[in-house]
N, C-alpha and C positions, 0 to 999 in steps of 0.2 A: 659511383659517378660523383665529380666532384659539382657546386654548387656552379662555378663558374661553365660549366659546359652543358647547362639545362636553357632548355629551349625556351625565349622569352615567351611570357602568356600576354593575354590581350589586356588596354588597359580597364575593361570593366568587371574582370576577373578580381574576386578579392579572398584574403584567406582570414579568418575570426582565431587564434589559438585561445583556448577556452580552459581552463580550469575547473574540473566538473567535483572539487570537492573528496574528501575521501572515502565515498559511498553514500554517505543517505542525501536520495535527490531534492530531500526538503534543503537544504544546504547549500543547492544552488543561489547564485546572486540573482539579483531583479534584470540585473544586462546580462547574464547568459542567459536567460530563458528569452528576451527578447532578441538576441544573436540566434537562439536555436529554432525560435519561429518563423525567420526571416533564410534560414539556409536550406540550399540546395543542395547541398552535398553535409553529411557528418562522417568523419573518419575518426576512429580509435580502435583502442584494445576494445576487446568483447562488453570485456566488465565495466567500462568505460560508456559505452554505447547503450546498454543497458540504463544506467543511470539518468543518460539525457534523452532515451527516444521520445520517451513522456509528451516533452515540451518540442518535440519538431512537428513541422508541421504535414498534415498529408499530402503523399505523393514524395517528400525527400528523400533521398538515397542516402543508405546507410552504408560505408564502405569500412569491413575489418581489417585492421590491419595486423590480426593472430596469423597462426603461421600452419593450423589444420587446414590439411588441404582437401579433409570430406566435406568443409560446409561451404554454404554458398556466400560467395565475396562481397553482392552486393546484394542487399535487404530492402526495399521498400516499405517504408512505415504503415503503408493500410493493410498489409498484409501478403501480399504476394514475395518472391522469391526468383532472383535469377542467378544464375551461376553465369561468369565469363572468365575472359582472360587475364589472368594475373600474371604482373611483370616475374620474371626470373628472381628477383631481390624482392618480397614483402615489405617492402620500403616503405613508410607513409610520407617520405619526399615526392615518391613516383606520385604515390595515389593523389597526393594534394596537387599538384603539379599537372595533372593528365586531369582532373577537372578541373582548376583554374584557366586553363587554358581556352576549354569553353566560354568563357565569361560569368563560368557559375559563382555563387554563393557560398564559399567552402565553411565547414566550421574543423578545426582540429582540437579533438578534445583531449586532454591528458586527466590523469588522477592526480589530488589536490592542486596545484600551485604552476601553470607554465615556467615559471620564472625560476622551481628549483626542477624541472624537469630536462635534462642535457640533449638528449633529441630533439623537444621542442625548441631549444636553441640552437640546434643545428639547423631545421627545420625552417626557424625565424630568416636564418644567412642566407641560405638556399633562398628565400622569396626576394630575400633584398638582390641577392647579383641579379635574378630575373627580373627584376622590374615588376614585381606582385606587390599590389598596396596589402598590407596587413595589419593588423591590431592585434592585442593582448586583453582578454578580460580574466583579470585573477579570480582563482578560488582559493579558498580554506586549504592550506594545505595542511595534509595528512599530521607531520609532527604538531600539529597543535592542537588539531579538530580533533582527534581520537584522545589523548590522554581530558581535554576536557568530556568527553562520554563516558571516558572508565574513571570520571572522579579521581583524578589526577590534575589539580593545578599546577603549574611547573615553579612558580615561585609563590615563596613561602612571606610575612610581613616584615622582612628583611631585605628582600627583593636579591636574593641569590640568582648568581652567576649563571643562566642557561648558554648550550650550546648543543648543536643540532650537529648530527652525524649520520651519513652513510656508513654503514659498516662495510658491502661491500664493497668500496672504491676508498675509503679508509685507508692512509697510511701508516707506517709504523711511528712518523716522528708525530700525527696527528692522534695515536693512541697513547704517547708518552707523554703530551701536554694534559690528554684529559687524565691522567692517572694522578699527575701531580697537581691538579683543580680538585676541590670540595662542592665546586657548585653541581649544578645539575646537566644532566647529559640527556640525551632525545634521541636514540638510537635507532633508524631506519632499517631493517634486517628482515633476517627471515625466522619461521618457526624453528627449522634444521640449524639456523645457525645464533640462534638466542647463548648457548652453552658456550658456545666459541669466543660469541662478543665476551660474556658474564669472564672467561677465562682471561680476554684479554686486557680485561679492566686489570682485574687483579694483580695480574702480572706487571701490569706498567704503573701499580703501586695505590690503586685503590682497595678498602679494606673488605675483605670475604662479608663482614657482616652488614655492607650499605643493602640499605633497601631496595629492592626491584618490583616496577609491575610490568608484566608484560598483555600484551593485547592484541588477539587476530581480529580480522574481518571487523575491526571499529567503524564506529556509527552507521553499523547494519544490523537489522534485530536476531544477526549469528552472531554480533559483539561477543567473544568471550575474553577475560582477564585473569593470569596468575600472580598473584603475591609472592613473592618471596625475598632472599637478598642473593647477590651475586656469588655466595658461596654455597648456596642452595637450589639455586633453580633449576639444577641440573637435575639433582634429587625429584623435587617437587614436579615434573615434567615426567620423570621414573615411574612413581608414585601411580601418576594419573594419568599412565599411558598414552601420554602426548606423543612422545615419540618411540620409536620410527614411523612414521606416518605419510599417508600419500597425499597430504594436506605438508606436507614439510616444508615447501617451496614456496609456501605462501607471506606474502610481506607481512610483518609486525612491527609495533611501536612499543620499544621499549624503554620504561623511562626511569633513568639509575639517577639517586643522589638523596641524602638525609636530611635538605634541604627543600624538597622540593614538599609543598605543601600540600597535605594530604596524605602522602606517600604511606601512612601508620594508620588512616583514618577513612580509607575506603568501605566500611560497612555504613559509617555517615554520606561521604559525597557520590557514591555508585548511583547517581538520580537516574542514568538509563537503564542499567542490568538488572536495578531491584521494578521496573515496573510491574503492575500486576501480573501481565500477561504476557511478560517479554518472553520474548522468541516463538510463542504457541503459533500453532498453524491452524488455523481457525476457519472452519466449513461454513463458508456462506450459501444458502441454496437459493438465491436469487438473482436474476438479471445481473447484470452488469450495470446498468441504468437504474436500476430501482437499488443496489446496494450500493450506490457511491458513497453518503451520508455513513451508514451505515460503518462500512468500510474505513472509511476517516477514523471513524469513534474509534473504533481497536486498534487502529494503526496508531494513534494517541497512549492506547494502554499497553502500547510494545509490541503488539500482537499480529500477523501475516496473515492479514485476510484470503479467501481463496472463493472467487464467487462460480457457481456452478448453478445454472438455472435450470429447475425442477420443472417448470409450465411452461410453454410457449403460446402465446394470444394470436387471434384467431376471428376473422371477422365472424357476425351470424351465418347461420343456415338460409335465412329468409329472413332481408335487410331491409323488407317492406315497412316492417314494425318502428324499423329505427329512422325510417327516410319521412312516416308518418309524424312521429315524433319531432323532427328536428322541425319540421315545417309549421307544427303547430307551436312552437316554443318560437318562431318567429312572429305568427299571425296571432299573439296572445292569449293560447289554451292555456298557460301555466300560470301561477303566484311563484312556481319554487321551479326549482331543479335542485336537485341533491347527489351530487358527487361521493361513491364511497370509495374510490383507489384511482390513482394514477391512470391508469389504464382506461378510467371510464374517461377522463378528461383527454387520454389520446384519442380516443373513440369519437366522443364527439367532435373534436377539435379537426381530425380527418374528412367526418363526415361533414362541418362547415367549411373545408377548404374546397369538400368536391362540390359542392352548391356555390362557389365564390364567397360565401359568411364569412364574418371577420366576430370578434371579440364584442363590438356594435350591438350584435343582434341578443345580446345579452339585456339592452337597454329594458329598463320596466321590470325586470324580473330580479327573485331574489334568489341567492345563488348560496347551496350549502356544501362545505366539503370536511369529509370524516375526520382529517387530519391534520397536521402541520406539512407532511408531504404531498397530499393530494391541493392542499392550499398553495403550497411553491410554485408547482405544474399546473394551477388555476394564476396565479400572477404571472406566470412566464408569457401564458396566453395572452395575458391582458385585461384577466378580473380577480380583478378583487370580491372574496367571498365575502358575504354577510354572516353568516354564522358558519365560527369552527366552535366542535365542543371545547367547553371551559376545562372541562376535568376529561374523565379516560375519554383516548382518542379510539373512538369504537361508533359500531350504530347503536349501542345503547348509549356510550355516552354524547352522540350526538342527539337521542330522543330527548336525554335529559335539561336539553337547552333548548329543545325546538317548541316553539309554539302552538297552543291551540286555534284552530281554526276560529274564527271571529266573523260571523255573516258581517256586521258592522265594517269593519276595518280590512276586509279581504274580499275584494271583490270576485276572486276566481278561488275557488277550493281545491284548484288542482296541482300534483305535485307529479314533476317527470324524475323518472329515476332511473339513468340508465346504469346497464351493472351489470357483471358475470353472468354464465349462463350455470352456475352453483352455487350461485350466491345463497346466501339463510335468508329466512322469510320478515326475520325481526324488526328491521325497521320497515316493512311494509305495515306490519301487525301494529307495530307502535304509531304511525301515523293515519292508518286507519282508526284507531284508538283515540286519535285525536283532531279526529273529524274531517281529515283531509282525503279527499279522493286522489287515486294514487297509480300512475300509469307505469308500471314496472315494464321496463324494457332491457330486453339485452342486448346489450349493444358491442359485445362480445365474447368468443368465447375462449375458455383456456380449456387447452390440453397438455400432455403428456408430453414434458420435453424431450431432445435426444439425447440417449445414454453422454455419459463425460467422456475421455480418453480412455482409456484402456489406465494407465499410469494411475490418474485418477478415483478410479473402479478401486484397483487392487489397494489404492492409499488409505481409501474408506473404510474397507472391508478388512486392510490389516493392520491397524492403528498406525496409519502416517499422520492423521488428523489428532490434534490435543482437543477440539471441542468441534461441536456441530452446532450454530442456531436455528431453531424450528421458527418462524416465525407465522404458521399458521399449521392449522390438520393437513392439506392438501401437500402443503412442502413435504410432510412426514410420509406419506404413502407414495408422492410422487417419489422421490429419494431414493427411498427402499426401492421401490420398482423397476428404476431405472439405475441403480448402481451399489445395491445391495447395501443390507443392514450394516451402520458404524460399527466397530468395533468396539468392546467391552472397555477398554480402557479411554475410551474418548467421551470425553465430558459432554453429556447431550444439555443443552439449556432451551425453553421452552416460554413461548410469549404470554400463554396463559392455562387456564387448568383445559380448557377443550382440547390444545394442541400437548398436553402433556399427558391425556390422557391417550388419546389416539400414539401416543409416542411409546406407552407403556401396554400399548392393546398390539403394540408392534416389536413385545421383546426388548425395549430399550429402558432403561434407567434413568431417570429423569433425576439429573443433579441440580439443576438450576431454574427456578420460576422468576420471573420479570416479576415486580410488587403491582404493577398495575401493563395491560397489553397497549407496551410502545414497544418499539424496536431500538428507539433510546434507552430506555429502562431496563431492556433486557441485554443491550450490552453492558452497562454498568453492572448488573447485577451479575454479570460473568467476571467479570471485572472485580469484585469484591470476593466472590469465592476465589479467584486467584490468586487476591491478597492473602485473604487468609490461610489460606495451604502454603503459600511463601512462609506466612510468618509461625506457620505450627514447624514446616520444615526448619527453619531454624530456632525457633525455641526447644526441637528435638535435637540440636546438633545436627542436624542430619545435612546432605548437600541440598540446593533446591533445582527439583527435575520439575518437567515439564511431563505433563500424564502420559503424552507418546511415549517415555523415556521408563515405563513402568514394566517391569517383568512382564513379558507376553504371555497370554494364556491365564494370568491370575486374573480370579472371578471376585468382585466386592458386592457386597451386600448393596439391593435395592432400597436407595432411598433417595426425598425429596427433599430440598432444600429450599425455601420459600424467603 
């Protein structure tokens, strides 16, 4: 269908073409993530759509425009699923076209750059004959943003000659210019056809021994890159059983020239493939909510978090206790409340909504919370805590900053605590200790999550996972229970000696202790074993794997690392 014979759309219709960068969605711009909260419709490739669901907002429609015709076409971002009718042509002219027409919001996303994408400029034409308002928000494209990830600058402090190339739409007089160029070349291709390009360099008279790197899946943490020159990389691909492969088909950025800076000196600039933990798949066993923070840190140290919640919270058995509570914390029973998890502060915070309470009723009382997280989740509310512990974030290291009871300067001795229904006794003991009378309440309870996927399951139990973090005993039994013991080759790390012991009372091998129980501390501290098996692997010569990548079935010795 040509552009001229498309049905005009209405004029409050608009279409957004968007630039989504070439894979990592930190990468997006400030105005696509503002474009993609604002749209009703988002249309692209798979991998494409992926990248920006993040930032659309709930309820927008995701429309693919791949060419599988077992998945379903259009996606809802909160989670549901409909299959309908798709045009005879997989077009994403039709698809942008057949919702602009509505008056919707369209966004069309391409990988890096609309402006070097030639559908998107088809795409562009097509809106102009129809009378469709549109815009262009650029992204990073791919030829630039990938060779800066594999420590590849393109020019060197000479500032040599770059020029950027399709291989596949490459002609033969555009292959004879760069042959007879010394500068640097940025070759867009595929895995299958790296040997081809390397061959056609050659041929149209650049030398067998210029330097080459080549690089799949850039700026995603599957980044991988080969070194070689253009009279080798055929070999060096041999070698390392790159090809034949059913990954062949896949785009790559290859970037050829003796000029281009860096090109000798990638064991220095590789700042994304050497990070600690890059590409580990790393078992988180908590909430989704409770390991956002979390989740950031090791996506920081390379590393593919994967959250799977071991508990699910659970109001009480008998909510008298807590309905008591909250009404004398209004009518000035308390000096304190003492907050020890997120969860208590959801707790209460539910039970002040179903009473009408607001943040208010907090007024006169002083307010404690275990952590820096349960402190976040207290300022969300709308208070501000009086005391977080100085040092470990624990109920010990919160006794160690709380005060003693003072008849003089305390007019109520009473402390409300609402908390798990498993919680340890220790800061009740401790504040008993220290003169305060102390209303333990639970204000609810956790149980036993539901099993993971099935996928899931078999990834745990058959080394798909490079680490697992324990971040309490409970995570550790619930885990195992619910989706069977880690495998031996998966790095287990542990928040402190009780949850490493419970780890080790359950068959597991405890490689990693936190220096003190944070859930910050203890990703870093995985974080630094990583480093250092990168750097034994290469002061061995050796390649650097990832622990999934480790002969299956090989048993190592039990030990702790502190």
């Amino acid at each position: 269908m040509s552009p001229t014979t498309l049905p005009a759309a209405q004029d409050h219709g608009h279409v957004t073409f968007l630039g989504a960068g070439p894979g990592d969605p930190g990468l997006l711009t400030l105005r696509a993530v503002e474009a993609l909260a604002n749209a009703d419709v988002l249309v692209g490739e798979p991998d494409v759509l992926d990248v920006v669901r993040e930032h659309a907002r709930p309820g927008a429609v995701l429309e693919n425009t791949g060419t599988n015709a077992d998945a379903p076409q259009l996606t809802v971002v909160d989670g549901t699923s409909t299959t309908v009718a798709v045009p005879a042509e997989r077009d994403a002219v039709h698809l942008v076209m057949a919702a602009v027409r509505s008056g919707r919001r369209v966004v069309r996303a391409v990988t890096g750059d609309p402006g070097l994408d030639s559908d998107a400029a088809r795409e562009m034409l097509a809106c102009a004959a129809a009378g469709v308002r549109f815009e262009v928000v650029p992204g990073i494209a791919s030829a630039v943003g990938v060779p800066a990830y594999a420590g590849v600058p393109l020019r060197d402090a000479e500032g040599a000659d770059v020029r950027f190339v399709d291989a596949r739409t490459a002609s033969a007089r555009c292959w004879t210019e760069l042959g007879a160029s010394d500068g640097t070349v940025v070759v867009s291709t595929t895995l299958d056809g790296v040997a081809a390009t390397a061959a056609e360099l050659v041929s149209a008279g650049r030398k067998p021994d210029t330097p080459l790197t080549v690089t799949a899946a850039g700026t995603t943490t599957r980044q991988r890159s080969w070194t070689a020159t253009l009279g080798t990389i055929a070999q060096v691909f041999k070698q390392g059983k790159v090809l034949p492969s059913a990954d062949g088909g896949q785009a790559v950025i290859a970037v050829v020239g003796e000029r281009a800076a860096g090109a000798d000196r990638r064991d220095q600039l590789s700042w994304f493939e050497s990070k600690p933990l890059f590409g580990w798949k790393v078992l988180v066993p908590r909430t989704k909510e409770q390991a956002v923070s979390l989740s950031d840190q090791l996506r920081s140290y390379g590393a593919v978090p994967h959250e799977v919640p071991t508990i699910a919270v659970e109001p009480p058995r008998t909510p008298q206790q807590m309905e008591r509570a909250v009404k004398g914390l209004v009518t000035g029973r308390y000096e304190w409340i003492a907050f020890t998890s997120v969860n208590a502060v959801k707790a209460v915070r539910e039970k002040f909504e179903e009473y009408g309470l607001d943040a208010r009723a907090f007024a006169g009382i002083k307010v404690a919370a275990v952590g820096e997280q349960t402190a976040k989740a207290l300022i969300a509310f709308g208070v501000k805590p009086d005391l977080v512990p100085s040092g470990e974030q624990s109920a010990a290291g919160l006794l160690e900053d709380w005060p003693p009871y003072d008849p003089v300067f305390d007019p109520i001795d009473r402390v409300f605590l609402p908390r798990a229904d498993i919680a340890t006794e220790t800061l009740v003991a401790g504040l008993i200790e220290l003169g305060w009378e102390v209303d333990d309440v639970t204000a609810y309870r956790t149980v036993r999550a539901s099993p993971p996927p099935a996928e899931t399951r078999e990834a745990i139990k058959g080394g798909g996972f490079d680490a697992v973090l324990f971040t309490s005993s409970s995570t550790v039994r619930n885990l195992v229970g619910i989706a069977g013991k880690p495998h031996n080759v998966t790095v287990i790390a542990c928040i402190g000696p009780a949850t490493a012991k419970t780890a080790e009372e359950h068959g597991l091998r405890v490689d990693v202790m936190a220096p003190e129980p944070s859930v910050t501390k203890l990703a870093a501290a995985l974080a630094e074993f990583g480093a250092k098996r990168r750097e034994a692997a290469l002061a061995a010569g050796d390649p650097v794997t990832r622990p999934s990548e480790r002969r299956p079935g090989a048993r190592r010795r039990r030990a702790t690392t502190s």
